[in-house]
C-alpha positions in Angstrom: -87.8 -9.6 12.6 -90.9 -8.3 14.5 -89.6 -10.2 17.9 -85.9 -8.8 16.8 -87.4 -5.1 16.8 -89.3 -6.0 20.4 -86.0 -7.4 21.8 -84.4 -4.0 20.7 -87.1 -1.6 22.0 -87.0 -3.4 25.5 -83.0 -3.2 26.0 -83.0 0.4 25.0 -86.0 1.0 27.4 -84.3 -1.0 29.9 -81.1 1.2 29.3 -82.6 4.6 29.0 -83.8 3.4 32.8 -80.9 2.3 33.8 -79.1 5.7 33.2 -81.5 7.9 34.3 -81.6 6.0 37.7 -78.0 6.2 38.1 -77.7 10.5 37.2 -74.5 11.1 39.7 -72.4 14.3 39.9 -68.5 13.8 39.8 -66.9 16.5 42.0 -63.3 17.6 42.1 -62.1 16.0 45.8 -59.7 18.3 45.8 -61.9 21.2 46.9 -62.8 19.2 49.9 -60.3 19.1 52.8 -61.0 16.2 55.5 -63.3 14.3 52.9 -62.1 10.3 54.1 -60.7 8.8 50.4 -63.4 5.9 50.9 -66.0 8.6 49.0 -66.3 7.4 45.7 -66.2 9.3 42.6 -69.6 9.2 41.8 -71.5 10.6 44.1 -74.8 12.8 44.5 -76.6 10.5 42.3 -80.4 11.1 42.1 -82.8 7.7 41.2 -85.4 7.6 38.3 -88.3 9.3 40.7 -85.8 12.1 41.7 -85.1 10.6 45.6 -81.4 11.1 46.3 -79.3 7.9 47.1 -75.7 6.9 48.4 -72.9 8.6 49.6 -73.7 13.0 48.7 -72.0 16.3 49.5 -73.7 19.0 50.2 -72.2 22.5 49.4 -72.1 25.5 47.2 -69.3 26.0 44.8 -67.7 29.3 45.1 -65.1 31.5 43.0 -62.5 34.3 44.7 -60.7 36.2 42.1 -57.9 37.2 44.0 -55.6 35.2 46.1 -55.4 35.7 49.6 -52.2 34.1 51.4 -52.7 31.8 54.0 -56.5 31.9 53.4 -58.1 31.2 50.5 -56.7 30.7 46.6 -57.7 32.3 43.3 -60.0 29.9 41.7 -63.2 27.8 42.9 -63.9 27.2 46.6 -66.2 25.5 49.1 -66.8 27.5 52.0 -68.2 24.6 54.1 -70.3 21.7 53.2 -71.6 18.1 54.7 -71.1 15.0 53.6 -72.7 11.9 54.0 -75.3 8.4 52.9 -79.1 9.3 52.0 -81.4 6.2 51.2 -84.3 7.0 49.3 -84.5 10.9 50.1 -83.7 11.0 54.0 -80.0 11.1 55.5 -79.0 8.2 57.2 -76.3 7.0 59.4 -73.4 9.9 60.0 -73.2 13.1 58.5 -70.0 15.0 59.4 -70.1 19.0 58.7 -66.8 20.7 57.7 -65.6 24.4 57.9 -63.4 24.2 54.7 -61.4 27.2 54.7 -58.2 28.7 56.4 -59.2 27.2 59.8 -60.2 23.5 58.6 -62.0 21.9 60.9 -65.1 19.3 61.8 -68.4 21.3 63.1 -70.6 19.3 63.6 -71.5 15.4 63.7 -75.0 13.9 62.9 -76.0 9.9 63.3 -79.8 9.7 62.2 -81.5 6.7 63.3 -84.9 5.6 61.8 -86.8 2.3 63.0 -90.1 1.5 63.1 -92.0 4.7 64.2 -89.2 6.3 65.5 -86.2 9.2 64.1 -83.7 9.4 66.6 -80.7 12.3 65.7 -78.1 12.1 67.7 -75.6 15.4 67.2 -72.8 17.5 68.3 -71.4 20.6 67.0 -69.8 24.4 68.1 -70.9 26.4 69.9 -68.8 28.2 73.0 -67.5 24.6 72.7 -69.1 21.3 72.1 -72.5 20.8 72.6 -74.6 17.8 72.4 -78.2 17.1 71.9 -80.5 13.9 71.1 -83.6 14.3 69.2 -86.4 12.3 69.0 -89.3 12.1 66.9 -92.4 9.3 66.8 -93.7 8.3 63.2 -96.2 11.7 63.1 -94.0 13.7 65.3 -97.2 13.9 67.7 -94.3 13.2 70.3 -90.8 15.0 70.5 -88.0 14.4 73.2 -85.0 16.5 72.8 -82.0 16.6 75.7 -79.3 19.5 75.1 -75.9 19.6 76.8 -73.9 22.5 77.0 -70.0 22.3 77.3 -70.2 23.7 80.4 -73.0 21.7 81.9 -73.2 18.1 83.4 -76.9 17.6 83.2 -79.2 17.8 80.1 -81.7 20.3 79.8 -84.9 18.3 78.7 -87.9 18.7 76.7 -91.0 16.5 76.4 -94.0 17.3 73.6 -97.6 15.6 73.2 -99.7 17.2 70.7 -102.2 15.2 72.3 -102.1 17.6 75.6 -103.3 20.9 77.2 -103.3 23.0 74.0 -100.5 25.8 74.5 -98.8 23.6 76.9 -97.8 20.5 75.3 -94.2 20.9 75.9 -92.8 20.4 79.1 -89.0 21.8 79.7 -86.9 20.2 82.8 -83.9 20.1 84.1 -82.3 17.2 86.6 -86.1 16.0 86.3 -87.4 19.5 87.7 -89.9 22.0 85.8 -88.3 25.2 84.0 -91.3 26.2 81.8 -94.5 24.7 79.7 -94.5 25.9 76.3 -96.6 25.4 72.8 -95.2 23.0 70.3 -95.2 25.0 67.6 -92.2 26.5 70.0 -90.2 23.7 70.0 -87.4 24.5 67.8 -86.7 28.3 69.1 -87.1 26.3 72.8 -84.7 23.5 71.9 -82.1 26.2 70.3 -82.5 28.3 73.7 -81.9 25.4 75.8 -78.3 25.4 75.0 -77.7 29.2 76.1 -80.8 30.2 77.8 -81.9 29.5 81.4 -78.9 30.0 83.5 -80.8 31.6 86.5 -83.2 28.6 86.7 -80.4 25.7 86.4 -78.6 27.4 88.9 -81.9 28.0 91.7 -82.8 23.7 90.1 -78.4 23.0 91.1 -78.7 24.6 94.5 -81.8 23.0 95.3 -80.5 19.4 94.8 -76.9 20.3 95.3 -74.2 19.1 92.6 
């Protein structure tokens, strides 16, 4: 009886686990235009230590209490949202963004890439058109690359940090491999953000300079 009651207590610990590991959100597909029918029903799902895992979307569920035609229905909505694989808290592989009302469209793609000692996120989304842009970070982000492409552009503006340089100047802007600006690292995402609209004057003088 005593190794009965044992046998018992470990299955229903073994359960309990089980269950808790696998805490998953079903979500009504239908609220998502352009989501590929290879999701599964079970998604979101959160592991026993709280790290998300598998296929997730991420959104906020909405309500509009009056119809409007050709827009939006009465009921529950998602404005926009994300969807794609996260392994053990950090997205992985493709994440595609969607803009899920009247004009239904794709946004924005994201591939993250993770070896070693190295996060590589490779993106394009709006913007006055398509832009692209590469980011790359080493294991304790002491270094960050970046390249930005605007629509209208055919060379990358660049940017280079070492936290292990000139303090106030460990970021190093170029385009077509010539100096725009120097800049602290605690700049880099305002810098990297600017890169795609900013800057005009001094691609131009860099483009006239080495000809196109």
């Amino acid at each position: 009886m005593f190794k009965i009651r044992i046998l018992i207590i470990l299955y229903l610990s073994f359960t309990n686990t089980f269950i808790i590991a696998q805490r998953c959100e079903d979500t009504d597909k239908r609220l998502f235009h352009l989501l590929p029918d290879t999701i599964p029903g079970k998604i979101n799902c959160v592991d026993s230590i709280g790290f998300k895992q598998g296929w997730w979307i991420d959104y906020t569920l909405k309500y509009n209490p009056v119809e409007i035609p050709d827009v939006l229905p009465k009921g529950d909505y998602v404005e926009d949202y994300s969807f794609g694989n996260y392994k053990d808290n950090i997205k992985t592989g493709d994440w595609i963004s969607v803009a899920n009302v009247h004009l239904i469209h794709v946004t924005r793609k994201d591939n993250y890439f993770y070896s070693k000692d190295t996060i590589i996120v490779t993106s394009g989304f709006e913007g006055g058109g398509w832009n692209e842009s590469q980011l790359y970070f080493n294991s304790d982000s002491s270094i960050i690359k970046s390249s930005s492409l605007s629509p209208d552009e055919k060379y990358p503006v660049c940017i280079e940090c070492n936290k292990n340089v000139m303090k106030g100047k460990e970021c190093l802007m170029t385009f077509r491999n010539e100096k725009i600006k120097d800049f602290p690292i605690e700049r880099f995402d305002m810098e990297f953000y600017s890169s795609f609209l900013d800057y005009k004057r001094e691609k131009k003088e860099i483009n006239t300079k080495l000809g196109n």
